[in-house]
N, C-alpha and C positions, 0 to 999 in steps of 0.2 A: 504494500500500500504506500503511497507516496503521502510527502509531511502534507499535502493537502489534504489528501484524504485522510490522515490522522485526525488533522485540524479539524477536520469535517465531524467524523465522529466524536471527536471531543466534545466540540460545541453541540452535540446532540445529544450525546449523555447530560449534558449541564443544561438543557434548555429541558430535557426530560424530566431530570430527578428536580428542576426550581418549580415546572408544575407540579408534580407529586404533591412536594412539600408544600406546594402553593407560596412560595416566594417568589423575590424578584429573582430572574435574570444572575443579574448583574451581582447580586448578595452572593449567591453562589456560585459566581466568578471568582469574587474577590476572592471568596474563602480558599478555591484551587487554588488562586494565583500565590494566597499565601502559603498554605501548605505546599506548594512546589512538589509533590509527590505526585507523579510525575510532573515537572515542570510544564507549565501550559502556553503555547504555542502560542506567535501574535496573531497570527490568523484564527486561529479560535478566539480570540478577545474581540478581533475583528465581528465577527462573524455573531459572537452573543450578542456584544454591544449593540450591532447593527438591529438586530430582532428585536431587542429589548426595545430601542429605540423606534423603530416603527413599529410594531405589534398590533398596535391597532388598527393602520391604514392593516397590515399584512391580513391579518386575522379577515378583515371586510373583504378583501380581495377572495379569501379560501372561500366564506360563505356564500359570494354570489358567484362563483366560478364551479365551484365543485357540485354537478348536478347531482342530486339525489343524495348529501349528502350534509346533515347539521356541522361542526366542531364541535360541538358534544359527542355527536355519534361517529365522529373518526375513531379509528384505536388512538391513542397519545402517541406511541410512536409515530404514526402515519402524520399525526399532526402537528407535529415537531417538527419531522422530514420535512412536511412543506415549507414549513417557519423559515425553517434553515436555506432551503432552497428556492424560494420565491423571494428572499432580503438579496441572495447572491445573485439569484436572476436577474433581480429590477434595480438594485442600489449599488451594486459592486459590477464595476468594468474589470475586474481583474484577469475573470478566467473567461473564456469566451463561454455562451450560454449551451450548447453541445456540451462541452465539458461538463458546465454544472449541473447539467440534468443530468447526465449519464452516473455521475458521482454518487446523486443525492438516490436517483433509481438502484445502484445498488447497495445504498446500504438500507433500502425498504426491503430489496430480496433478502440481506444479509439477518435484518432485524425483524422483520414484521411478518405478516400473513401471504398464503401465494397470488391475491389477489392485489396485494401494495403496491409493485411496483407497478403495475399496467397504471393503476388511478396514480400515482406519482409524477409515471412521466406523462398521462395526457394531462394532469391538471398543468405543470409546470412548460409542456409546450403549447397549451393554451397562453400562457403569460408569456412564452414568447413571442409568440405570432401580436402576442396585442401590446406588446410591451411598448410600441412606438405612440400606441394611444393613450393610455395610460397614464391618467393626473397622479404622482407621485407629490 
């Protein structure tokens, strides 16, 4: 796995267990960052930061986008994956958007149900294809 795709799953563990716990984000960054066990990657700060900070545009975008489907009624993993990958899709230029889907798609197969990744990558190439309209 490359350190993006670390970074990836990092910040998916930490965007996971802050809902669990029902905290911020961000609380339970700090607390990796401090614990350094394993040390945490800037792209994973990147990448919580980013969700944390838009979450709500993010969140509206999953619920009118994913048909047939509340955010309540995702699995949490599945709706984490998107967090993660719809902030990298529409907010970060960094990795071209192929990349980011294909990344975020497998760690739905890696983590989630065998129906994840199909809803992962159509929801997330739905954001692509409209990513040019899109009021961010």
């Amino acid at each position: 796995m490359s350190a993006r795709g670390k970074a990836r799953r990092r910040a998916l563990d930490i965007l996971f267990e802050a809902e669990a716990r029902d905290e911020s984000p961000l609380n339970v960054l700090a607390e990796r960052v401090q614990r350094a066990e394993p040390p945490v990657n800037e792209y994973t700060s990147v990448l919580v930061e980013g969700v944390a900070k838009n979450l709500a545009r993010i969140d509206e975008l999953l619920a009118t986008y994913a048909e047939g489907w509340t955010l309540e009624r995702m699995p949490a993993v599945d709706r984490n994956i998107l967090r993660g990958g719809t902030y990298e899709m529409l907010w970060s230029d960094e990795v071209p958007d192929g990349v980011v889907i294909s990344e975020w798609v497998h760690l739905a197969a890696e983590l989630s149900t065998d129906e994840s990744p199909h809803f992962v990558n159509g929801l997330l190439a739905r954001f692509k294809q409209l990513k040019p309209s899109l009021s961010l």
